[in-house]
C-alpha positions, 0 to 999 in steps of 0.5 A, spaced: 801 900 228 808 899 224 808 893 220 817 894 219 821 888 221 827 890 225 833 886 225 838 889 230 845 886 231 852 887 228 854 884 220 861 883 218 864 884 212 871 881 209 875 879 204 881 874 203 887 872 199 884 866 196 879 870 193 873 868 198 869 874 201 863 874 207 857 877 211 856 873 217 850 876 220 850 876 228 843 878 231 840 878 238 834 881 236 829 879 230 822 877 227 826 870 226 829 871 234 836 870 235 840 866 229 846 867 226 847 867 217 853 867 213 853 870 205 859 866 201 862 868 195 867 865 190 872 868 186 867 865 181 862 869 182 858 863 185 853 866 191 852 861 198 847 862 203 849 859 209 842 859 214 840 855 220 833 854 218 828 853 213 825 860 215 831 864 216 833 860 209 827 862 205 826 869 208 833 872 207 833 869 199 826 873 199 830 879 200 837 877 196 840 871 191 843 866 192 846 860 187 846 855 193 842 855 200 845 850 205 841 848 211 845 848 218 847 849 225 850 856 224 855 857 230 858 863 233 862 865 239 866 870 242 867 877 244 869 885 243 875 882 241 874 875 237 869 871 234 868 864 231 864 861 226 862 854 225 857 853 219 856 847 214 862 847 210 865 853 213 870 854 219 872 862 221 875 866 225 877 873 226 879 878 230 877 886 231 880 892 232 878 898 235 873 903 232 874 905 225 873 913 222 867 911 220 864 908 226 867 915 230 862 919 226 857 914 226 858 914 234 856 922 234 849 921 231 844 919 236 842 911 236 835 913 234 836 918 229 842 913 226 836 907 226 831 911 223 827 910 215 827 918 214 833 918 215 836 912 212 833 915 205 835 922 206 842 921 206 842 915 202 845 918 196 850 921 200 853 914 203 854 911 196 859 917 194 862 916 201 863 908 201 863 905 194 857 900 193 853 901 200 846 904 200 843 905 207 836 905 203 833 901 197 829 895 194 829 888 199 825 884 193 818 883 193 817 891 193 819 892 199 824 896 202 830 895 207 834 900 211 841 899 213 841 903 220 848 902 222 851 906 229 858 903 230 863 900 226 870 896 228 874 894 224 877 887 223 884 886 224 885 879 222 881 872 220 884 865 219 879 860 216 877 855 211 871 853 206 870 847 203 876 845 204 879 850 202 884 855 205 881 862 205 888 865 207 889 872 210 885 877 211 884 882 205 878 888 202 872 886 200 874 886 192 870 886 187 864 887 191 859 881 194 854 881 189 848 879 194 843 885 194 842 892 193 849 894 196 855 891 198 859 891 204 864 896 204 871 895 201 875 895 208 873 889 213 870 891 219 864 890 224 858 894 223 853 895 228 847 896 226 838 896 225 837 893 219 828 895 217 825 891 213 818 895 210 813 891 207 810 893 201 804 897 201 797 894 199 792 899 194 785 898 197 781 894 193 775 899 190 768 896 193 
């Protein structure tokens, strides 16, 4: 039996004017059940988790590095066309547009070739030539792996919001590159739909 932890939903991926950029994580299915998740990083550099629980807290800093982890309800709603999330300290919302030229090819691969491991490391070498800064294989902390199988992407079109108090602007690349983990988000603002895997680290059988 696998031992593979499957997140499956979308992550959103955006930068704006003021400096702020974000990765909101919007899943429908996971180890965790439903939650939503947002990654916040200032024009300082300074990284905050946004988690709704301890347990969603404690395992997604096991897998990327925060400065900051709040504890709150985190909030979303929507549908194909606009999405608001409220979380602690954080109002956001944006709106989306059709299919992006990455999304178009993603749309010709089969859904379960698209998801898997195997192939997530084999072309992994090639994404990184093809989208600055993201990886769709790699290290998720505690040696293990994590997979980024993505099958459709939108791109967002516009976001208001504020952080703190503090306006975050129009909506802008995600520039210099979120600096959570193994990879970024890439540049342009989109929705990515996707199965992201987690593969625990294999044990070395102990010899009697």
């Amino acid at each position: 039996m696998s031992s593979d932890l499957r997140f499956a939903g979308q992550i959103a991926g955006l930068g704006t004017t003021s400096g702020i950029r974000l990765v909101v994580g919007m899943w429908h299915d996971s180890p965790l059940g439903r939650f939503g998740d947002v990654m916040i990083q200032q024009p300082d550099g300074h990284r905050v988790l946004l988690a709704p629980s301890e347990a969603v807290a404690d395992f997604v800093r096991g897998t990327y590095t925060f400065d900051e982890v709040r504890i709150g309800p985190v909030n979303l709603t929507g549908d194909s066309t606009r999405r608001t999330i409220g979380a602690p300290g954080l109002e956001l919302t944006f709106t989306l547009g059709g299919r992006s030229p990455i999304g178009l090819l993603l749309a010709l691969l089969p859904q379960r070739l698209a998801v898997a491991p195997w192939w997530l490391t084999a072309i992994n070498p090639l994404a990184r030539i093809l989208l600055a800064g993201v990886r769709t294989a790699g290290s998720a902390g505690q040696d293990r792996r994590e997979f980024y199988g993505a099958y459709d992407v939108h791109a967002i079109t516009g976001a208001t919001g504020c952080w703190r108090g503090q306006d975050l602007g129009a909506l802008a690349p995600v520039k210099p590159a979120v600096t959570f983990g193994f990879g970024s988000t890439p540049s342009a603002p989109a929705v990515t739909s996707l199965v992201t895997t987690i593969r625990p680290a294999r044990r070395v059988r102990e010899t009697p």
